[in-house]
Structures are given as C-alpha cells and as structure tokens.
PDB file of N, CA, C and O in Angstrom:
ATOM      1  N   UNK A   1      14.865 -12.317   5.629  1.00  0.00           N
ATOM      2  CA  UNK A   1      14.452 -11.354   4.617  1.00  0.00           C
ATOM      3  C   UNK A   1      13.995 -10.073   5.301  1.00  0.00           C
ATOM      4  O   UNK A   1      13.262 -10.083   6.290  1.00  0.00           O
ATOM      5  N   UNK A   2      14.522  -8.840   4.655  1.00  0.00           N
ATOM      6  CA  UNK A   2      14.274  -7.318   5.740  1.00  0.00           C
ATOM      7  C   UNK A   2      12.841  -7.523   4.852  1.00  0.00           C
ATOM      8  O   UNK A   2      12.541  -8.270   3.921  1.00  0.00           O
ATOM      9  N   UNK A   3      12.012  -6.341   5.715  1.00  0.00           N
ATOM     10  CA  UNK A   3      10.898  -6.024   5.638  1.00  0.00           C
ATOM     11  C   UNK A   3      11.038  -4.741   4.673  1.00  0.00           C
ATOM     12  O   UNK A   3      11.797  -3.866   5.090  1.00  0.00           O
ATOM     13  N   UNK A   4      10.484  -4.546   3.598  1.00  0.00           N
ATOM     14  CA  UNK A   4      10.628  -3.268   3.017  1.00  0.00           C
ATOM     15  C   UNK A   4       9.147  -1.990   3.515  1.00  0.00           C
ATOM     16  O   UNK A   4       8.090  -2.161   4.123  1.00  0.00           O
ATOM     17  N   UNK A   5       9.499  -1.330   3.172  1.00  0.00           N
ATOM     18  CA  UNK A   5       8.740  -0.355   3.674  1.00  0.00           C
ATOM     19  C   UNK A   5       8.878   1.152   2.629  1.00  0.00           C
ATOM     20  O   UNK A   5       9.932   1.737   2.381  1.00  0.00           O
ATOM     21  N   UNK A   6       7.820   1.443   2.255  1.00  0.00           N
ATOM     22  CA  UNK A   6       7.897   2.605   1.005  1.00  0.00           C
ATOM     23  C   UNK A   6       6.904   3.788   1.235  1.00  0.00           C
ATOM     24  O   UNK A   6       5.674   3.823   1.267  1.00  0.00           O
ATOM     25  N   UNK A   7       8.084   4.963   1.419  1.00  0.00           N
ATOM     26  CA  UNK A   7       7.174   6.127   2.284  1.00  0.00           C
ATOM     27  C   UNK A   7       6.297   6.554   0.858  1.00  0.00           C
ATOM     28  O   UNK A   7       6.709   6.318  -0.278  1.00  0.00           O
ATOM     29  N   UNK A   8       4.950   7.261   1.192  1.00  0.00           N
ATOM     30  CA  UNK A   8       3.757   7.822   0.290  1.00  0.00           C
ATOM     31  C   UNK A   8       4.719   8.663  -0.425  1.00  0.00           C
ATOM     32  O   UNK A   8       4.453   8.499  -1.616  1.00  0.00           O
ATOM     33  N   UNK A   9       5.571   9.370  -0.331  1.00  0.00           N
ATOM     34  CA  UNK A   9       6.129  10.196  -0.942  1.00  0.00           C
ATOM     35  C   UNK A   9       7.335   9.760  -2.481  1.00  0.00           C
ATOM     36  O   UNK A   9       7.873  10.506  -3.300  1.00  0.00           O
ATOM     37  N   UNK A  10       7.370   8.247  -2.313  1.00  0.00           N
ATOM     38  CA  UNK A  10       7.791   8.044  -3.210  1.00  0.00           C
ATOM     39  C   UNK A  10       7.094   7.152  -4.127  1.00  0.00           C
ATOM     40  O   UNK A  10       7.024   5.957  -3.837  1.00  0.00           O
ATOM     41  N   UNK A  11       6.646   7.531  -5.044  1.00  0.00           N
ATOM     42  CA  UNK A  11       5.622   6.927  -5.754  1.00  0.00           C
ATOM     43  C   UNK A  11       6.462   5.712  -6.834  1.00  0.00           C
ATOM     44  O   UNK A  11       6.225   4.542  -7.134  1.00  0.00           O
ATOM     45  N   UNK A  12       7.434   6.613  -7.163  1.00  0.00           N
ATOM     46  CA  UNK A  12       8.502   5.747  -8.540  1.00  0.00           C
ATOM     47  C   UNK A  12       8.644   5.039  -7.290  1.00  0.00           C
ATOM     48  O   UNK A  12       7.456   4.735  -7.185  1.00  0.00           O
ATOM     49  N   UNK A  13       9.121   4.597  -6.374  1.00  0.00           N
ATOM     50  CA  UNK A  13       9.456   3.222  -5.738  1.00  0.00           C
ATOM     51  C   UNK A  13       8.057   2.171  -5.285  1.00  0.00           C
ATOM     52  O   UNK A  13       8.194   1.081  -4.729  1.00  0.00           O
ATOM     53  N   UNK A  14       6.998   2.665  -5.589  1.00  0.00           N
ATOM     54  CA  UNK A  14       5.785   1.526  -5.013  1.00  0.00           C
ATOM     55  C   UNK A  14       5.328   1.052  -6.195  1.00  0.00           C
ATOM     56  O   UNK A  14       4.937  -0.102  -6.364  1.00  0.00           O
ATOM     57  N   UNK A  15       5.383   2.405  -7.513  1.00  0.00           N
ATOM     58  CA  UNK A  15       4.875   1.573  -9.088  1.00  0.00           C
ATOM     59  C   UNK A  15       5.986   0.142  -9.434  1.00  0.00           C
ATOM     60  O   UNK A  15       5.585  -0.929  -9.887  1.00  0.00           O
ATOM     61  N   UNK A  16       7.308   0.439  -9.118  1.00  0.00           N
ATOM     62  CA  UNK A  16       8.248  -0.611  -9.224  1.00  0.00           C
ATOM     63  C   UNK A  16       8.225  -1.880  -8.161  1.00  0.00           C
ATOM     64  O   UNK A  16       9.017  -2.816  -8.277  1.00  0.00           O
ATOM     65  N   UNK A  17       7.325  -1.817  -7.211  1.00  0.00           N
ATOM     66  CA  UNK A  17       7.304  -2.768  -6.180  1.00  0.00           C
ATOM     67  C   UNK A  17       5.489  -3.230  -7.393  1.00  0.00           C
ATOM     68  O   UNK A  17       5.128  -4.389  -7.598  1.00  0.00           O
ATOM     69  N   UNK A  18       5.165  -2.685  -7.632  1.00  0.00           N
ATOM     70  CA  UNK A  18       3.676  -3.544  -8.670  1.00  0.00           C
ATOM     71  C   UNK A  18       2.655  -2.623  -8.120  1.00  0.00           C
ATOM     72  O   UNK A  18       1.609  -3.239  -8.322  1.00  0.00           O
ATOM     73  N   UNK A  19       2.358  -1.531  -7.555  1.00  0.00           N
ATOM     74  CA  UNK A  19       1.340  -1.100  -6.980  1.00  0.00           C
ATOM     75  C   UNK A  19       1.273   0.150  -7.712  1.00  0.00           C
ATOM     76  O   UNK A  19       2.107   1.054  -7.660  1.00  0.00           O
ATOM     77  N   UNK A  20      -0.055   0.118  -8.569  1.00  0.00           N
ATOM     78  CA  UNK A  20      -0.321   0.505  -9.752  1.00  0.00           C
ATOM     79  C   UNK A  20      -0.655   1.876  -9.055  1.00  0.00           C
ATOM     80  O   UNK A  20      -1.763   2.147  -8.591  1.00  0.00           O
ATOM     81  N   UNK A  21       0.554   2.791  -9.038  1.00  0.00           N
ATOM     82  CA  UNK A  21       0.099   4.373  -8.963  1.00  0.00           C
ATOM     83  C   UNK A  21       1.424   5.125  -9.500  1.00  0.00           C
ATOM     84  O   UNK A  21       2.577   4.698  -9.559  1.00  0.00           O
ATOM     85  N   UNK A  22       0.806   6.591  -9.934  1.00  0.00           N
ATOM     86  CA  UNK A  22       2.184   7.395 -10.963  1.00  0.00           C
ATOM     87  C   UNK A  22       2.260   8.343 -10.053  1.00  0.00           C
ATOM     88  O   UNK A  22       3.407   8.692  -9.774  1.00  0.00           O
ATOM     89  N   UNK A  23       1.274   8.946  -9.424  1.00  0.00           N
ATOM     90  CA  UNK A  23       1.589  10.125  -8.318  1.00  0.00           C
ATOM     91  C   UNK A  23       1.754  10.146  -6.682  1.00  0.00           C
ATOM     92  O   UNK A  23       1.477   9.133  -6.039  1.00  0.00           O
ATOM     93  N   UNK A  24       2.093  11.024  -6.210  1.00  0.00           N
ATOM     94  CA  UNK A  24       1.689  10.473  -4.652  1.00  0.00           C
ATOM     95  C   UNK A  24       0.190  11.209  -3.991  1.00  0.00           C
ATOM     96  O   UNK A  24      -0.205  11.277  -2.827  1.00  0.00           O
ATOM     97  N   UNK A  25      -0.198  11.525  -4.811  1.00  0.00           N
ATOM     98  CA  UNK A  25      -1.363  12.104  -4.665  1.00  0.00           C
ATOM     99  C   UNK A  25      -2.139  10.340  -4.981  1.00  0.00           C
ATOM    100  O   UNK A  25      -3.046  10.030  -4.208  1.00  0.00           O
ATOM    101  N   UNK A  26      -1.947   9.841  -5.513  1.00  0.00           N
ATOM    102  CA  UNK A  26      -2.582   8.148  -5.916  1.00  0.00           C
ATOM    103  C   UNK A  26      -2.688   7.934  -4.818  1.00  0.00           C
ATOM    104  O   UNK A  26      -3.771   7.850  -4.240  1.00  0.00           O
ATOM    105  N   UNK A  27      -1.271   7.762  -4.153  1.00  0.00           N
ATOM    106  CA  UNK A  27      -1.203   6.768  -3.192  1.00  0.00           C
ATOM    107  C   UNK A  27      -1.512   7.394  -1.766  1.00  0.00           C
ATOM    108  O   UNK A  27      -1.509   6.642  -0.791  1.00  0.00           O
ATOM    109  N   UNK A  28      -1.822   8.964  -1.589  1.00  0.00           N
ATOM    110  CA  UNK A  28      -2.688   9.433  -0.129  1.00  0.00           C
ATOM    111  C   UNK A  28      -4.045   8.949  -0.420  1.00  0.00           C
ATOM    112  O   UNK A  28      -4.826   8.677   0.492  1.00  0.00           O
ATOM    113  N   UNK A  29      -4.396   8.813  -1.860  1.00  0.00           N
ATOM    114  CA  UNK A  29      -6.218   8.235  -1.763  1.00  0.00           C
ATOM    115  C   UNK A  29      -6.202   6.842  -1.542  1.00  0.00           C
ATOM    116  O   UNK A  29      -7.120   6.120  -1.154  1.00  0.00           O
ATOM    117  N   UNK A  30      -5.183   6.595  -1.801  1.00  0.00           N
ATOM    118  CA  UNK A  30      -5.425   4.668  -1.503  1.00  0.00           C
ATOM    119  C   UNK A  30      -5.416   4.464  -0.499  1.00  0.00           C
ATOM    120  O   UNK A  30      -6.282   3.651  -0.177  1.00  0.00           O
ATOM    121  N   UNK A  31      -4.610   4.938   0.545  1.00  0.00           N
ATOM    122  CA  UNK A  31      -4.393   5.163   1.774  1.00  0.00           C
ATOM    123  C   UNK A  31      -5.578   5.383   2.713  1.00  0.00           C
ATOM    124  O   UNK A  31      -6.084   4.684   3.591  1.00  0.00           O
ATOM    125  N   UNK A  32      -5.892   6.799   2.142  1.00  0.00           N
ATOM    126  CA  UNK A  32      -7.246   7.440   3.077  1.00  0.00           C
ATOM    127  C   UNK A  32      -8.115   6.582   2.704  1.00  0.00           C
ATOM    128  O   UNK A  32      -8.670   6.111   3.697  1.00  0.00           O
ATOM    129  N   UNK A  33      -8.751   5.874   1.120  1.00  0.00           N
ATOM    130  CA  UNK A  33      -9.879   5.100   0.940  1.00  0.00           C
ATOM    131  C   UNK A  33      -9.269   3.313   1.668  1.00  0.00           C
ATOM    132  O   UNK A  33      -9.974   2.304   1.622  1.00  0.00           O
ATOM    133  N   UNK A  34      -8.277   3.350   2.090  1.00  0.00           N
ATOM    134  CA  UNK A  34      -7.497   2.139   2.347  1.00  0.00           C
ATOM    135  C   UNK A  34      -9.234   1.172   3.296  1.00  0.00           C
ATOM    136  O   UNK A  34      -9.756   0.235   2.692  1.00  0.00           O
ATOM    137  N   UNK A  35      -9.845   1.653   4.757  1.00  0.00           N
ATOM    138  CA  UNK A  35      -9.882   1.168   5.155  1.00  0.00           C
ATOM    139  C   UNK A  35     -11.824   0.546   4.690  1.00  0.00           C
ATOM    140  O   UNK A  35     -12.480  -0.453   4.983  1.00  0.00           O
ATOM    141  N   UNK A  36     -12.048   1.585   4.002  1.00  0.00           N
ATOM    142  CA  UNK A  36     -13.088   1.200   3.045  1.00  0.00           C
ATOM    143  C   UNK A  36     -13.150  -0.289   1.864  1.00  0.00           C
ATOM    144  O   UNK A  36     -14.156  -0.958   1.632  1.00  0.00           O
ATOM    145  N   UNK A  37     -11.700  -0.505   1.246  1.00  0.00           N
ATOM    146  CA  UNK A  37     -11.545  -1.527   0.355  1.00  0.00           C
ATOM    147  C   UNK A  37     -10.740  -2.577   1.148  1.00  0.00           C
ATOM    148  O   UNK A  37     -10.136  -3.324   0.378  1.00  0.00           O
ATOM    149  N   UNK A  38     -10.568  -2.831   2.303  1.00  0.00           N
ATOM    150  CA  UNK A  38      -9.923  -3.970   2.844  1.00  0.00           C
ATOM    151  C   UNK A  38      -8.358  -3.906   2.727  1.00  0.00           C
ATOM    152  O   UNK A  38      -7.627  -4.872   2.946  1.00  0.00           O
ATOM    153  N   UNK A  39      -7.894  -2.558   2.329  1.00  0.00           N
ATOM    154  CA  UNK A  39      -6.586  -2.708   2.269  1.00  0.00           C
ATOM    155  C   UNK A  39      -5.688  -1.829   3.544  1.00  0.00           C
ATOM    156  O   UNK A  39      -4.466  -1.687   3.567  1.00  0.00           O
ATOM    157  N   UNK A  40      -6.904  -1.182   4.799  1.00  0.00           N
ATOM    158  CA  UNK A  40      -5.736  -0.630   5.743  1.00  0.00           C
ATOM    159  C   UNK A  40      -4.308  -1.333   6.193  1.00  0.00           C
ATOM    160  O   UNK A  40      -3.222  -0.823   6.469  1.00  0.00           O
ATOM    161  N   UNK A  41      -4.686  -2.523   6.161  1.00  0.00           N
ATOM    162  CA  UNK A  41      -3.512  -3.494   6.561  1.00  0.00           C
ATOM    163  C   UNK A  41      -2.165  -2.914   6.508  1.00  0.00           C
ATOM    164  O   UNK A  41      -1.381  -2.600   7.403  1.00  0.00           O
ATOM    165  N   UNK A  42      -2.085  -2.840   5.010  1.00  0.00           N
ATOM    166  CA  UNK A  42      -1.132  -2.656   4.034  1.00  0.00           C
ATOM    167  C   UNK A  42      -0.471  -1.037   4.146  1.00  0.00           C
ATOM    168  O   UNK A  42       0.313  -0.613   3.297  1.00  0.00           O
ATOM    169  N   UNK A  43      -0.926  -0.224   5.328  1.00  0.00           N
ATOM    170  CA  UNK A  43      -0.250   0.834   5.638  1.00  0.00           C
ATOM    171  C   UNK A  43       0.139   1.137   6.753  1.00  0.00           C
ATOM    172  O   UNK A  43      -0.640   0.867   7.668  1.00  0.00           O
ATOM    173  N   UNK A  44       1.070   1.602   7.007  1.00  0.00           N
ATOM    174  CA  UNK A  44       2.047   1.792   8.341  1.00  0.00           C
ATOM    175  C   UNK A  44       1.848   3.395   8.784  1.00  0.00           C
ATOM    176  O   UNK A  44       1.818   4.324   7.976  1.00  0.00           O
ATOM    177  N   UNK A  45       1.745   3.497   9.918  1.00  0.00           N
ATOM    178  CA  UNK A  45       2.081   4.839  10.382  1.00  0.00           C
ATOM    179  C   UNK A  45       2.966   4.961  11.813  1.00  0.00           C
ATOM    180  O   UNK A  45       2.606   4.815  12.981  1.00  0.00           O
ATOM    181  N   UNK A  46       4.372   5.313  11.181  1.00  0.00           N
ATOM    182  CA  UNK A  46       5.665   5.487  12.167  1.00  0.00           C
ATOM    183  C   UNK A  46       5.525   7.082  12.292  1.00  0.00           C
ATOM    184  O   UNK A  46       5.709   7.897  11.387  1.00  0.00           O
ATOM    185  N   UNK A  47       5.142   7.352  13.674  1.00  0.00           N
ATOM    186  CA  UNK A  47       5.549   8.778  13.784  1.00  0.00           C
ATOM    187  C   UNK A  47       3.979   9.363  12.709  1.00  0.00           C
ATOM    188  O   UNK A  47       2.910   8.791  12.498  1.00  0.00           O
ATOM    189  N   UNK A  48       4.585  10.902  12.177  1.00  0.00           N
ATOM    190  CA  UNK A  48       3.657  11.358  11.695  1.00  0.00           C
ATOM    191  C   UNK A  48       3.707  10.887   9.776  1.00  0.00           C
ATOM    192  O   UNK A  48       2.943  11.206   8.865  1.00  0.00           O
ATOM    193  N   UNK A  49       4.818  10.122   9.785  1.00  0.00           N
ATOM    194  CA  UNK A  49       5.311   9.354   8.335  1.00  0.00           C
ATOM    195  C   UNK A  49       4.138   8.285   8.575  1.00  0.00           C
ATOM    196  O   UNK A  49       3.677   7.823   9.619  1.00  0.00           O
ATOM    197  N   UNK A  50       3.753   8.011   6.912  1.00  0.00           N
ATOM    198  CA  UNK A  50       2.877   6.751   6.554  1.00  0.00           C
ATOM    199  C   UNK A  50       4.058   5.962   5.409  1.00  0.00           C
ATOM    200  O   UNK A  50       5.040   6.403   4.811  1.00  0.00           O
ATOM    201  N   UNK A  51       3.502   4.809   5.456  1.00  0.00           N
ATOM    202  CA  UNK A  51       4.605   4.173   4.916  1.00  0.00           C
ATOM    203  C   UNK A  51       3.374   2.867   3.814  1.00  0.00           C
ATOM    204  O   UNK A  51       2.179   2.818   4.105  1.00  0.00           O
ATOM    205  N   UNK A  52       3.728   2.320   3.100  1.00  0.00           N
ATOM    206  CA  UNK A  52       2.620   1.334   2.244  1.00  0.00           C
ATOM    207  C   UNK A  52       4.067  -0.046   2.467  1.00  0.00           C
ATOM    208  O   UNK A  52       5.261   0.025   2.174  1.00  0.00           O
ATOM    209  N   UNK A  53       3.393  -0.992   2.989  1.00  0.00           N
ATOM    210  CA  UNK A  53       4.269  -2.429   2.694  1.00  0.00           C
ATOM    211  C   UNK A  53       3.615  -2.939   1.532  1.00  0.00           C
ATOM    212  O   UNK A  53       2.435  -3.237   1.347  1.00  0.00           O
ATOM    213  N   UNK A  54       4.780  -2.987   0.661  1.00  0.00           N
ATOM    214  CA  UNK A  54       3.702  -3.834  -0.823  1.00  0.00           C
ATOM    215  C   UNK A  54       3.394  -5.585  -0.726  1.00  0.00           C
ATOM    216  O   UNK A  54       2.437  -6.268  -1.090  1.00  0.00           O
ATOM    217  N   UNK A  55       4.681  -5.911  -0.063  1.00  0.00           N
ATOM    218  CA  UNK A  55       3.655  -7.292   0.547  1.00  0.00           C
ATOM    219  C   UNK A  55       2.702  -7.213   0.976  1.00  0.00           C
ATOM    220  O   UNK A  55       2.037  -7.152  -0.058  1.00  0.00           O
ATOM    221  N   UNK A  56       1.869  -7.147   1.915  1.00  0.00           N
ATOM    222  CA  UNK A  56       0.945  -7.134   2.306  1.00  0.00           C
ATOM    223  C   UNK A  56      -0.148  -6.802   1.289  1.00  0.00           C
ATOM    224  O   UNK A  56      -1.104  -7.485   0.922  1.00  0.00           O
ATOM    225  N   UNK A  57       0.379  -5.146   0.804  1.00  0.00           N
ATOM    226  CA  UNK A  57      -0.523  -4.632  -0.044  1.00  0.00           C
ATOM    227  C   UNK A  57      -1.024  -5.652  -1.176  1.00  0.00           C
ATOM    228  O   UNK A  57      -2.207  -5.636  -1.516  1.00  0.00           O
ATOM    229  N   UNK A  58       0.044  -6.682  -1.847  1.00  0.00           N
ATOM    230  CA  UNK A  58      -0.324  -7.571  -3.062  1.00  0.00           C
ATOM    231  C   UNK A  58      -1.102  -8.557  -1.977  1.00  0.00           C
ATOM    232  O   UNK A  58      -2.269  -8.730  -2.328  1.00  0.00           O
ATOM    233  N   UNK A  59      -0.776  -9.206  -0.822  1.00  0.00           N
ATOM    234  CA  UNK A  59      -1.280  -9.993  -0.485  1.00  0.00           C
ATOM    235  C   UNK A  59      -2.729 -10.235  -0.250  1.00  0.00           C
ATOM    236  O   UNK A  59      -3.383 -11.272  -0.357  1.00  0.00           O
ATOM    237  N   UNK A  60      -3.202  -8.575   0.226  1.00  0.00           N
ATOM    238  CA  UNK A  60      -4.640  -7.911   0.801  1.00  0.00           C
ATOM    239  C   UNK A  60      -5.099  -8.460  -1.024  1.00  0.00           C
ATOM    240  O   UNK A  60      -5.486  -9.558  -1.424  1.00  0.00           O
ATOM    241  N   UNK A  61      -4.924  -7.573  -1.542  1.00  0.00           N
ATOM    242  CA  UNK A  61      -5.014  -7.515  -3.481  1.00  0.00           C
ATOM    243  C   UNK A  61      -5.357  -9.042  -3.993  1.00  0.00           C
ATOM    244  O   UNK A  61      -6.315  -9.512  -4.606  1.00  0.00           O
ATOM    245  N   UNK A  62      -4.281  -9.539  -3.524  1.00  0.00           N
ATOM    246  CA  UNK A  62      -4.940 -11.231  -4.393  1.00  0.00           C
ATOM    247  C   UNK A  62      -6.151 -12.092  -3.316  1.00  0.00           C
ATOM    248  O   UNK A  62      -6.854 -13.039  -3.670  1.00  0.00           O
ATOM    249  N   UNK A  63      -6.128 -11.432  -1.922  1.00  0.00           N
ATOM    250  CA  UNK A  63      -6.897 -12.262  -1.080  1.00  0.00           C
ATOM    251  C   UNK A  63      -8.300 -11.864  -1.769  1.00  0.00           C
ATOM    252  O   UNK A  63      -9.006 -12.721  -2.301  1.00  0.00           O
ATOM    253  N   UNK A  64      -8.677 -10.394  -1.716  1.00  0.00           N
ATOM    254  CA  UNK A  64      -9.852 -10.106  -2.586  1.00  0.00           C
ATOM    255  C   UNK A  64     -10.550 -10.536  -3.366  1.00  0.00           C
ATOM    256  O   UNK A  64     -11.723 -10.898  -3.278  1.00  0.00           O
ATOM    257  N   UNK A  65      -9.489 -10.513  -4.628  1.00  0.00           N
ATOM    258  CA  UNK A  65      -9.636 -11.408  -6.216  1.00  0.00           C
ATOM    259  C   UNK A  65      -9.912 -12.443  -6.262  1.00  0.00           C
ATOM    260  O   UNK A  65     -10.181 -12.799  -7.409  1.00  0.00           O
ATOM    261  N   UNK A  66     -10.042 -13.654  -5.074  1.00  0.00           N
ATOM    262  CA  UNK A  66      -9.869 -14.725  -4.882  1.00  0.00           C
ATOM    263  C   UNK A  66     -11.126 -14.766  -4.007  1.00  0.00           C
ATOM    264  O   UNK A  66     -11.414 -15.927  -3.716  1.00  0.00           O
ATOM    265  N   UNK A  67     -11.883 -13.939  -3.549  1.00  0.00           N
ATOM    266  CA  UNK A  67     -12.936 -14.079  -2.926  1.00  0.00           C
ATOM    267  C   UNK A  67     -12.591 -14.655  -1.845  1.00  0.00           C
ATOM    268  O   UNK A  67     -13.626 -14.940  -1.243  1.00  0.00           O
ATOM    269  N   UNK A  68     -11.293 -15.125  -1.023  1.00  0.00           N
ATOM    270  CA  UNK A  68     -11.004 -15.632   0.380  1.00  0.00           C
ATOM    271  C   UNK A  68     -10.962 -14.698   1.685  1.00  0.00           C
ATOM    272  O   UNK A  68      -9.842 -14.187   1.691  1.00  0.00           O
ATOM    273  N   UNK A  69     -11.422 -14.421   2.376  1.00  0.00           N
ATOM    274  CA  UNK A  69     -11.710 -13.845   3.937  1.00  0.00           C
ATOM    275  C   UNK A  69     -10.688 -13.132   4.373  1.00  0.00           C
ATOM    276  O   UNK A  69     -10.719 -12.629   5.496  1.00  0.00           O
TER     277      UNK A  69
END
C-alpha cells in the first residue's frame, strides 16, 4: 500500500481524506498548533514543502479520544 501524502495547499484533498478543514489557512494552524495538541506526528516536512499524512493524522485523532498514550 503507497503512502499518501497531502501538500497544505490542497485543502479539497485532506477534507476528502476526513480531516475536517475548508481552507488552507485551517490546515497552516493545525500544523503550527500541531505540536501543542499531540498531532506533530501527522506532518511531514520535505524540503521547504509541508505535507499532512491523514493516516497518522486519524490515527494521532482516535489515540486521543480514547485516552491511550
């Protein structure tokens, strides 16, 4: 299975992967607040490109909800 990978700049492709944002302005604050809510994981930085893996990102997301470590 490839690894997907979804640059900040496309927002219509991360709301369709489940990651509840309409702008890409959403998704630079999720990002920048990323390492505050336990979700840096869930972002890539290739080069001066950032990238969001939504696996991870749901995975970080339900580990939370679930109160598990």
């Amino acid at each position: 299975m490839t690894e997907t990978l979804i640059p900040l700049n496309r927002p219509a492709e991360a709301k369709a992967a489940g990651i509840p944002v309409e702008t890409e302005d959403q998704l630079r604050w999720m990002q920048r607040t990323a390492p505050q809510k336990g979700l840096a994981a869930a972002f890539v930085r290739i080069g001066r490109r950032v990238f969001i893996d939504p696996r991870k990102f749901h995975e970080l997301v339900r580990r939370q909800s679930t109160g598990a470590a």
